[in-house]
C-alpha positions as CSV (number, residue, x, y, z in Angstrom):
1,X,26.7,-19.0,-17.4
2,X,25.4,-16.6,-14.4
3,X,27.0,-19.1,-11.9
4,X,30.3,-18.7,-14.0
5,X,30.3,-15.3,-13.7
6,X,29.8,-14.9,-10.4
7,X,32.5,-17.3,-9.4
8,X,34.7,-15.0,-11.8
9,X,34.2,-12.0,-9.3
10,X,34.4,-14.1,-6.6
11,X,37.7,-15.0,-7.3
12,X,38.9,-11.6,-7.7
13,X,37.5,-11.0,-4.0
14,X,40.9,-13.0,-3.1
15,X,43.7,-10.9,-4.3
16,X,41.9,-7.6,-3.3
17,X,42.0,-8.8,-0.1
18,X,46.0,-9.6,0.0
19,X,46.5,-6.5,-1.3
20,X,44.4,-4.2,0.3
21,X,46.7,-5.2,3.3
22,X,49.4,-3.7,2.3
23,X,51.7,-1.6,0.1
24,X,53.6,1.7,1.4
25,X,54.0,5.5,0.6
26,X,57.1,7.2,-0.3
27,X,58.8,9.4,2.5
28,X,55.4,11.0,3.0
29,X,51.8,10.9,2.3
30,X,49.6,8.0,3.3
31,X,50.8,5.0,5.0
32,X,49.3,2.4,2.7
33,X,50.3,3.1,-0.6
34,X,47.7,5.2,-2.5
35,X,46.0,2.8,-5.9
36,X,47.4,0.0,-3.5
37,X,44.0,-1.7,-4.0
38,X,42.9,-0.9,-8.3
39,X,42.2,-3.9,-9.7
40,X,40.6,-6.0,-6.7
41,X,37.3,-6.5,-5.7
42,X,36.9,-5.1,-2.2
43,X,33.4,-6.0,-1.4
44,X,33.9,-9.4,-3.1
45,X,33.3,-12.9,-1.2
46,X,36.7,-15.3,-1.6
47,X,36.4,-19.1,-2.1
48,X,37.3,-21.0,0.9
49,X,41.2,-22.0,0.7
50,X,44.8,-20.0,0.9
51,X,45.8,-17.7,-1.0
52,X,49.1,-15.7,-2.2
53,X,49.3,-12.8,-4.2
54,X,52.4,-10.3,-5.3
55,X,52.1,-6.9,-6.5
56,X,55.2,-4.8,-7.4
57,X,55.1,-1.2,-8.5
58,X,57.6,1.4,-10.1
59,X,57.5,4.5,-10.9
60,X,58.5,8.5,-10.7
61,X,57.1,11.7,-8.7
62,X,58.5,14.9,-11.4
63,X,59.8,16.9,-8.7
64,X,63.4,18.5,-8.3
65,X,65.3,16.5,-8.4
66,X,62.9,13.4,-9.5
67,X,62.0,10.9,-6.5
68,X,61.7,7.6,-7.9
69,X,60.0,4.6,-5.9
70,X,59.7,0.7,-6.2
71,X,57.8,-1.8,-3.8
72,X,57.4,-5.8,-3.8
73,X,54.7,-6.6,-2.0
74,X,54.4,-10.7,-1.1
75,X,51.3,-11.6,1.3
76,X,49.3,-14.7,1.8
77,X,45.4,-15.0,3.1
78,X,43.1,-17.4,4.1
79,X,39.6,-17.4,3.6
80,X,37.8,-19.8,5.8
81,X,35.2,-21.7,5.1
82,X,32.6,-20.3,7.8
83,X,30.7,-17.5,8.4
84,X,30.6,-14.6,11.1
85,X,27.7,-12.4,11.4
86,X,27.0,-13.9,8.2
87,X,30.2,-12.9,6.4
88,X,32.8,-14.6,4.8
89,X,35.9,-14.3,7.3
90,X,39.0,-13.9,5.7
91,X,42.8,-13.3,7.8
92,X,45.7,-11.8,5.5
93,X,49.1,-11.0,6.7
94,X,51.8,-9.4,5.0
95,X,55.5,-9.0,7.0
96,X,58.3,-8.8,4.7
97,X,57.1,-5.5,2.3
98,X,60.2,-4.3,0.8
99,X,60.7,-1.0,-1.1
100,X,63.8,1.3,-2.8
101,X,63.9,5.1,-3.0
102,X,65.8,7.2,-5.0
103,X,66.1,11.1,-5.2
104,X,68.1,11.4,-8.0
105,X,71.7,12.7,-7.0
106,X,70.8,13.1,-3.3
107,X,69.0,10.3,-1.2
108,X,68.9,6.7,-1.5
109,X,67.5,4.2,0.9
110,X,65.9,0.5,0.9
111,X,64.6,-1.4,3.4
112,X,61.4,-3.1,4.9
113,X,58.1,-1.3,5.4
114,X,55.7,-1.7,8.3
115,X,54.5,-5.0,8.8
116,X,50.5,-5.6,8.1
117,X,48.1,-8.2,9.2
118,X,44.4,-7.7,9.2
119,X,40.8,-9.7,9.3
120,X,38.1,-9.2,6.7
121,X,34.4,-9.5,6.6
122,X,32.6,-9.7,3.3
123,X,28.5,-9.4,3.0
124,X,26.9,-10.7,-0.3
125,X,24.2,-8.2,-1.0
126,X,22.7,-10.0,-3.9
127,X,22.0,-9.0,-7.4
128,X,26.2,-8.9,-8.0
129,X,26.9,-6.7,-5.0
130,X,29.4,-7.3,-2.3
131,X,30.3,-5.3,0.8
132,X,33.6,-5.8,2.9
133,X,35.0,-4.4,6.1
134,X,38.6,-4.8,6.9
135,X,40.4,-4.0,10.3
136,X,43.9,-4.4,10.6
137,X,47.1,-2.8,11.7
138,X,50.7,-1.6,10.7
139,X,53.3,-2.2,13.2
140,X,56.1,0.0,13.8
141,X,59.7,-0.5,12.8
142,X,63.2,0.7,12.8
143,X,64.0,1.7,9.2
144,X,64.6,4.3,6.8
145,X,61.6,3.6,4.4
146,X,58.8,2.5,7.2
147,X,56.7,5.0,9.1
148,X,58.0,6.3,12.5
149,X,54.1,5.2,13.9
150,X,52.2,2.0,14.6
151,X,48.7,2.4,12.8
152,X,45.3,1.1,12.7
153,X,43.8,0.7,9.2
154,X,40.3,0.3,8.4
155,X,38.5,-0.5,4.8
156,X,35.4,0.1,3.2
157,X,34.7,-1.7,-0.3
158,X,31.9,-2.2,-2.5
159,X,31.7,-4.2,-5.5
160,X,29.3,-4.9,-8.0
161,X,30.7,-7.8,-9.8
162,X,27.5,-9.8,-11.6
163,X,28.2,-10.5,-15.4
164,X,32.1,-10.1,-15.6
165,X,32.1,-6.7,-14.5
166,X,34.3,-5.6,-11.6
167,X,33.1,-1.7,-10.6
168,X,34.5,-1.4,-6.4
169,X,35.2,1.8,-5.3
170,X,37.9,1.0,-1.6
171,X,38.0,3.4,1.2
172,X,40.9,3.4,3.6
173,X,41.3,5.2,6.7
174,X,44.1,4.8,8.6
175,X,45.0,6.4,11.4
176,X,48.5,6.5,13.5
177,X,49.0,6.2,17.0
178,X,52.3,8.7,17.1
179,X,51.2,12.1,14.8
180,X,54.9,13.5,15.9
181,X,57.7,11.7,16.7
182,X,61.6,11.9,17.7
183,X,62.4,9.6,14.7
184,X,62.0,10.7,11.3
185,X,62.5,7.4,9.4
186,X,60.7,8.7,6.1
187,X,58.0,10.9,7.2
188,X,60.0,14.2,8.1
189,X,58.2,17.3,9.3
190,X,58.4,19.8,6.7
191,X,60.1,23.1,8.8
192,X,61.6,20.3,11.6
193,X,63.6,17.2,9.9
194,X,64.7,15.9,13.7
195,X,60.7,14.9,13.9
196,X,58.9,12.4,12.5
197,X,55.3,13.4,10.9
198,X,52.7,10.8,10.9
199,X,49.3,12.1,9.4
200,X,46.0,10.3,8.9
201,X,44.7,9.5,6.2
202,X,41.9,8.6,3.8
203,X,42.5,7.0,0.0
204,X,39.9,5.6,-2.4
205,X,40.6,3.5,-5.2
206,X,38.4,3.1,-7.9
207,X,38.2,0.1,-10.5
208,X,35.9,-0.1,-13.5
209,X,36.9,-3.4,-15.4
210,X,35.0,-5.8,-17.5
211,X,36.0,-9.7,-17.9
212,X,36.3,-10.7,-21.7
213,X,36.9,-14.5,-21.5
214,X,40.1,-14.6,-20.2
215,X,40.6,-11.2,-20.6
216,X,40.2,-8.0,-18.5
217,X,40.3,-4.4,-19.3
218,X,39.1,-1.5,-18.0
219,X,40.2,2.0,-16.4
220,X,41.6,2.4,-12.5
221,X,42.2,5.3,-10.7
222,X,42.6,6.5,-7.0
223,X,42.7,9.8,-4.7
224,X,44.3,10.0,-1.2
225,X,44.1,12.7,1.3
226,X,46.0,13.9,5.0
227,X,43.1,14.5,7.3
228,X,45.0,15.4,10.2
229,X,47.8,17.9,10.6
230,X,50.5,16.5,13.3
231,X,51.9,20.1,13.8
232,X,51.0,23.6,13.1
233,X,52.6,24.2,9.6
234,X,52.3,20.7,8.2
235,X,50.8,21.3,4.7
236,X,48.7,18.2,3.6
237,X,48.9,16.4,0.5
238,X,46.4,15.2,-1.4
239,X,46.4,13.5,-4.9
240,X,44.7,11.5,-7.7
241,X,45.5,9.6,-10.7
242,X,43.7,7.9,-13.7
243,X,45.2,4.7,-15.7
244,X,44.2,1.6,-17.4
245,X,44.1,-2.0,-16.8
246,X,45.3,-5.2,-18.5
247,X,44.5,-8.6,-16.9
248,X,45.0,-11.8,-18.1
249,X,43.7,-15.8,-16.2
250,X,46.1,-18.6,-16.7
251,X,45.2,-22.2,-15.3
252,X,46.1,-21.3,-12.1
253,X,47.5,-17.6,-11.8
254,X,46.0,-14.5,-12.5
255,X,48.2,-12.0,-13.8
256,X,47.6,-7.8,-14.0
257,X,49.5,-5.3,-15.5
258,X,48.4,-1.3,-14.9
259,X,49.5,1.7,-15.3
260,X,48.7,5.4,-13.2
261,X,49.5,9.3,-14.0
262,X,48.4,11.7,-11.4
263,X,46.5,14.5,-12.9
264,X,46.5,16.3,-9.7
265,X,48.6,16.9,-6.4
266,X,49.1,19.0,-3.6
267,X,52.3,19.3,-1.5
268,X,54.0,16.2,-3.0
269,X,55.9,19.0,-5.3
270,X,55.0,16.8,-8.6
271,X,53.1,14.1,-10.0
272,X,53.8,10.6,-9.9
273,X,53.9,7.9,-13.1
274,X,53.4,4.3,-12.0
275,X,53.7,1.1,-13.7
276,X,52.2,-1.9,-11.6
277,X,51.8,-5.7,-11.7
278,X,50.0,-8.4,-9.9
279,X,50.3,-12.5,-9.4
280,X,47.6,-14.0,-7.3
281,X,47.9,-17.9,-7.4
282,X,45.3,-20.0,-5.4
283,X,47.2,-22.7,-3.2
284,X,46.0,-26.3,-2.1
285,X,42.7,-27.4,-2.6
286,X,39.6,-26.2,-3.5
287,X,40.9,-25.6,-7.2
288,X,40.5,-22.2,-8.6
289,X,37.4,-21.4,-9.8
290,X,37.2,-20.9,-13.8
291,X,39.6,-17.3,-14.8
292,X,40.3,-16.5,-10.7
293,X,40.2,-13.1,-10.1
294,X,42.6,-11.0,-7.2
295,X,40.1,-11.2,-4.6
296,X,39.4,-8.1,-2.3
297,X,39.7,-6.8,0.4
């Protein structure tokens, strides 16, 4: 029963990892996508095989006018079967991000976001608890929804994941390479629209679920800051939500549904609602283990 378990949490190392990747921000803020990563276990080993996984998201920021935003994130991992520095070694790329925004009545733009590919180690602590560090990048491109900024992102997770539980608290620091540029794209300055602001940033996401056979439920939540300020009146933003999650393990797919209100937000001019989803589907062989879980990165 205890090995069942842990393979459980093990599994949900996999489509942690895929998403931790990547996942945007709306015409400001962070580069990855703040809660990007709820619902995964970050510090969590991943079985030996590929892997793909699909999040989507919608949702609303309650400014004026309302800024709505949609993603589809597809990316696919693989988890080796060896070890560095006694870690599982895990490489996750994710190229084709696509996302849609909409202020009501005044803007609209779709488009493809920065590419991501990254590597991944994971430590088994013992006792249920899992470590991983991921270092990986964002690559620059021309379009209206992607940052104006090539980017290095690195990721901090522990999980504790013994017994069905899945409690990982994900930090992500990402910094850019161009703070100010000549090309907006979606990260304008706020007194100088010709410019392109690229902050730094640091997000944590938080999951607290518990497995209930093929079940999972539990609370989610995140909050993401600027820590650098590209020019002299750039006013950070900073923000946190709290939500709930349903998950669900078919044969071969496991599926997770979640939902997020921020409860607090500076600079962003409202709060955001958010409804989100997640596929993560083992390919090839080894077999999934018994309920997979997203694994993590």
């Amino acid at each position: 029963m205890k090995a069942r378990a842990s393979m459980k949490l093990i599994g949900s190392a996999a489509a942690a990892l895929l998403l931790l990747f990547t996942a945007p921000s709306a015409l400001a803020g962070s580069v990855t996508q703040p809660g990007d990563t709820m619902g995964t276990a970050s510090g969590a080993q991943t079985p030996p095989g590929f892997i793909f996984t699909n999040q989507a998201n919608t949702g609303c920021r309650d400014t004026n006018p309302r800024t709505c935003f949609s993603t589809e994130v597809p990316l696919i991992a693989w988890s080796t079967p060896g070890r560095f520095l006694g870690a599982n070694l895990v490489f996750a790329a994710g190229p084709t991000t696509w996302v849609n925004v909409d202020i009501h009545d005044t803007y609209q733009a779709s488009g493809w976001f920065n590419p991501f590919a990254a590597a991944k180690l994971a430590w088994d602590l013992g006792d249920g608890w899992g470590f991983g560090y991921m270092l990986g990048g964002y690559a620059n491109v021309d379009s209206d929804v992607a940052y104006s900024s090539s980017s290095l992102n690195q990721r901090f997770g522990l999980s504790y994941t013994a017994d069905g539980w899945n409690l990982t608290a994900n930090v992500i620091w990402g910094i850019n390479f161009d703070q100010v540029t000549d090309d907006p794209q979606g990260t304008p300055c706020p007194t100088a629209p010709e410019l392109g602001c690229n902050p730094n940033f640091l997000n944590v996401d938080f999951t607290g679920t518990k497995r209930f056979g093929k079940w999972e439920l539990g609370p989610v939540g995140y909050y993401a800051t600027d820590i650098s300020t590209p020019v002299s009146d750039y006013r950070k933003q900073r923000a946190a939500a709290i939500g709930g999650l349903v998950g669900y393990s078919f044969k071969r797919v496991n599926s997770q549904i979640f939902a997020t209100t921020e409860f607090y937000e500076e600079n962003y001019g409202g709060k955001d609602t958010r409804l989100w989803s997640r596929l993560t589907i083992p390919l090839g062989n080894p077999p999934p283990p018994p309920n997979f879980r997203p694994f993590g990165l």
